[in-house]
C-alpha positions in Angstrom: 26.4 36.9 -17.7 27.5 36.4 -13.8 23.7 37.7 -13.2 22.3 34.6 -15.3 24.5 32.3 -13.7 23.7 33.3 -10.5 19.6 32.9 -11.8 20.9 29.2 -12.8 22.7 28.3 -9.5 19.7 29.7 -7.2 17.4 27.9 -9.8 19.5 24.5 -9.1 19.7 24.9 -5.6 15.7 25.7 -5.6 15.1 22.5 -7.8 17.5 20.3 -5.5 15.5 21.6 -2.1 12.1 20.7 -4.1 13.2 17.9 -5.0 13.8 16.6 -0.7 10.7 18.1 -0.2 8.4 16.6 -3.0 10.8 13.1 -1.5 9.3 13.7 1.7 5.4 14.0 0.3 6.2 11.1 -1.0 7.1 9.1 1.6 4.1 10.7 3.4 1.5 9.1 1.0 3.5 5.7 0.7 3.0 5.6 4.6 -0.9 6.3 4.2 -0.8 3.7 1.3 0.8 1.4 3.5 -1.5 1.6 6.5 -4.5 1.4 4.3 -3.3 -1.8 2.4 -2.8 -3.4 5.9 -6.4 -2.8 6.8 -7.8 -3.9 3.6 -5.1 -7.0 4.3 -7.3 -7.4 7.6 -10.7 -6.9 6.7 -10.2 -9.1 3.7 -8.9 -11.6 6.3 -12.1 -10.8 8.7 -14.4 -11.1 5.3 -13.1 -14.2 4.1 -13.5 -15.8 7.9 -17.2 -14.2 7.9 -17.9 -15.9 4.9 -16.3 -19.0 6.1 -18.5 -19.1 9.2 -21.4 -18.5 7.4 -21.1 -20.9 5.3 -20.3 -23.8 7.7 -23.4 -22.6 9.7 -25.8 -23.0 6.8 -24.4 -26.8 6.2 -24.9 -27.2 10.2 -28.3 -25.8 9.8 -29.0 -28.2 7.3 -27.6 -31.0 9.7 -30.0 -29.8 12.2 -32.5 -29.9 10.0 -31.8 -33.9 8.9 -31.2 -34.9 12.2 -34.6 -33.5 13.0 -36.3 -35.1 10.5 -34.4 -38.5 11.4 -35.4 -37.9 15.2 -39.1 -37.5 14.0 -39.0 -40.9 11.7 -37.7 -42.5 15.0 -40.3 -41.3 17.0 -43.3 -42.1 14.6 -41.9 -45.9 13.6 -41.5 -46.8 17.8 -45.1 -45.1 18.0 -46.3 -47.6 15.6 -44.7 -50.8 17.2 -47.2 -51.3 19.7 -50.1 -51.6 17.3 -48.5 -54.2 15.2 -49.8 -57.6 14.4 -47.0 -59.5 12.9 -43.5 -60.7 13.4 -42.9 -59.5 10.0 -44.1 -56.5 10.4 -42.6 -55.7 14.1 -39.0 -56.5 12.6 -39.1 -54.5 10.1 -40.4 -51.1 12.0 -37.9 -51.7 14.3 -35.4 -51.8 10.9 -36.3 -48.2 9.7 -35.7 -47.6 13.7 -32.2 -48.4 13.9 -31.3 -47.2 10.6 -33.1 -43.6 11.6 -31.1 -43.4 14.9 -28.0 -44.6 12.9 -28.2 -42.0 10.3 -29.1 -39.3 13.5 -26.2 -40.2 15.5 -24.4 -39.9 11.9 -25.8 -36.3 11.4 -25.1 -35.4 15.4 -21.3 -36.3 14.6 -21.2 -34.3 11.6 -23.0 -31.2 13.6 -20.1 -31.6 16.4 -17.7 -31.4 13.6 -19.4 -28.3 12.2 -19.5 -26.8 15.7 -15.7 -27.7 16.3 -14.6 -26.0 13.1 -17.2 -23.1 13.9 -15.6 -22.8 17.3 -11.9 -22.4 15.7 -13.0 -20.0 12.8 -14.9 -17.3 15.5 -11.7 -17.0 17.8 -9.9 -16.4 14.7 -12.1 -14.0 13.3 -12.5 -12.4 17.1 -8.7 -12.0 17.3 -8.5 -10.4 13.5 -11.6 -8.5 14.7 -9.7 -6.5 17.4 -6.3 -6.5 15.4 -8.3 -4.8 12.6 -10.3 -2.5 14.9 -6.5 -1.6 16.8 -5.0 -1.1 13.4 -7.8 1.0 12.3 -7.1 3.1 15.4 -3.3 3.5 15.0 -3.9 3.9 11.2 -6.4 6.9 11.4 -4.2 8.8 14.0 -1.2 8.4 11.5 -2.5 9.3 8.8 -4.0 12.3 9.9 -0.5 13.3 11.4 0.5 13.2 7.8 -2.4 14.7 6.3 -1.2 17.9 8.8 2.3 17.7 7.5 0.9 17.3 4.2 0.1 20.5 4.1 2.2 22.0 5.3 4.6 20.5 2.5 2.1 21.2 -0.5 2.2 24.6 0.6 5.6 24.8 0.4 6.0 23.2 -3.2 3.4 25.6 -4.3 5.6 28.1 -3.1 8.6 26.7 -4.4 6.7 25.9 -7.6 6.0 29.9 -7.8 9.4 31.3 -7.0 10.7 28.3 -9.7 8.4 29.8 -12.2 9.5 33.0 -11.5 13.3 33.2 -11.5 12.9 30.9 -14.5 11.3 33.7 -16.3 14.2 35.8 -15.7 16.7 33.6 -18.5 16.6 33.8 -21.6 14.2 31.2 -23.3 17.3 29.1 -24.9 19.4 29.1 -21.9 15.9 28.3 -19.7 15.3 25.4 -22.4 18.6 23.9 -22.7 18.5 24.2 -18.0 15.0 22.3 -18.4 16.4 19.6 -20.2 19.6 19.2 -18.5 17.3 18.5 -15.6 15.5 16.0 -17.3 18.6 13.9 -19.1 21.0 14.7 -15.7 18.7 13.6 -12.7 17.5 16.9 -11.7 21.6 18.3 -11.4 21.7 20.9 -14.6 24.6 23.0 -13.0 27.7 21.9 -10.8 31.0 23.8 -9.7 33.9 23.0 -11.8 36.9 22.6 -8.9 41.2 21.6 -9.4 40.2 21.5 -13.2 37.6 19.0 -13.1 33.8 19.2 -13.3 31.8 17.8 -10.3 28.8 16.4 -12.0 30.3 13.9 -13.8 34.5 13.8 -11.9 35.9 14.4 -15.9 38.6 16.5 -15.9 38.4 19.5 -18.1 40.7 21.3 -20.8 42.9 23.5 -18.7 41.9 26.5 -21.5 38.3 25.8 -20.5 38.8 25.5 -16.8 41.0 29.1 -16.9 37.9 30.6 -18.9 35.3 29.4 -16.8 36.4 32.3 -14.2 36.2 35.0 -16.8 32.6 34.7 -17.1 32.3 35.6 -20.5 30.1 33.1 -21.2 28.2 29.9 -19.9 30.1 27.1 -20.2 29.3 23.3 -20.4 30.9 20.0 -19.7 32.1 18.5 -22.9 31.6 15.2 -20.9 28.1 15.5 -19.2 27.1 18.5 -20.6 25.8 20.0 -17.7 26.5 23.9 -17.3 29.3 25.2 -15.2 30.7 27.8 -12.7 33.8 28.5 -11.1 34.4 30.0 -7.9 37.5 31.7 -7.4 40.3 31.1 -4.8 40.3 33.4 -1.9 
């Protein structure tokens, strides 16, 4: 009996040391998840400023393209003045003249406006640019810092994960099922110390009958309030 209780409180201890480790694995891949969501953060920044940009450049390409069509109207009415014959006729070309260079000056501001905006959009995407390419620097070296410790720690829980396995084999199957289950339904704590008559897991006090027995080993005990199993270690 002391030999399987012994098997239950290395087992425990075991579990509880895997238990920090497999924590700090964690905490290890939340960092790696965390760097790489702030660079898809960024480059979905960078994207959507890209497509931004290339958007206002094909409406100020069309612009261009207006104003030069407007420019050319100009040009081909004031050719034409010269060879007119009538009042009538003059007044009118020099109508589609003004309303051409109207409409260009129109499109000219709308370019500068385009431009302007362009402008403000590729200092913002420059700046994300080099935060991004900075982050992606810092990011890569971190993480593969943590990759190294990574394995250091996955070797470890394999190892832990073997010896678990091993001493586990040890109990017998309905003390090794009713342990597995404790550390299911008792957040990973299946055996505590009972100590001045009450039992650590859960601060009940037991039956002073119980609490005597608990040092006679002749069998394992558990808390009628938690049900976790017990030991006792005697007074020196």
């Amino acid at each position: 009996m002391h030999k399987q209780l012994q098997l239950l409180r290395d087992l425990q201890e075991l579990d509880t040391e895997r238990k920090t480790v497999e924590t700090e694995r964690q905490v290890g891949l939340k960092e790696q998840q965390a760097l790489n969501a702030e660079l898809e953060r960024l480059q979905k920044m960078v994207d959507s400023l890209a497509g931004e940009i290339s958007v206002l450049e094909g409406e100020k390409s069309e612009l261009v393209s207006a104003m030069a069509l407007e420019q050319g109207n100009v040009e081909r009415s004031e050719g034409r003045l010269p060879q007119i014959k009538t009042q009538k006729e003059y007044v009118a070309v020099l109508k589609e003249v003004d309303t051409a260079k109207k409409l260009s000056k129109d499109l000219q501001a709308g370019i500068d406006a385009k431009d302007e905006i362009l402008q403000s959009l590729t200092a913002d995407k420059d700046e994300k640019d080099g935060e991004l390419a900075a982050n992606a620097e810092q990011a890569e070296a971190r993480c593969a810092e943590v990759d190294a410790s990574m394995v250091a720690v996955n070797k470890k829980l394999v190892e832990m994960d073997r010896q678990r396995a091993a001493q586990l084999e040890e109990l017998p199957k309905k003390l090794r099922k009713r342990y597995e289950l404790l550390m299911s339904r008792r957040a990973g704590v299946a055996i505590v110390e009972a100590r001045n008559g009450a039992c650590l897991g859960c601060h009940m006090q037991l039956p002073p009958q119980m609490f005597n027995s608990l040092f006679v080993l002749n069998e394992i005990q558990s808390c009628p309030h938690c049900s976790r199993l017990l030991f006792a270690t005697a007074p020196d």
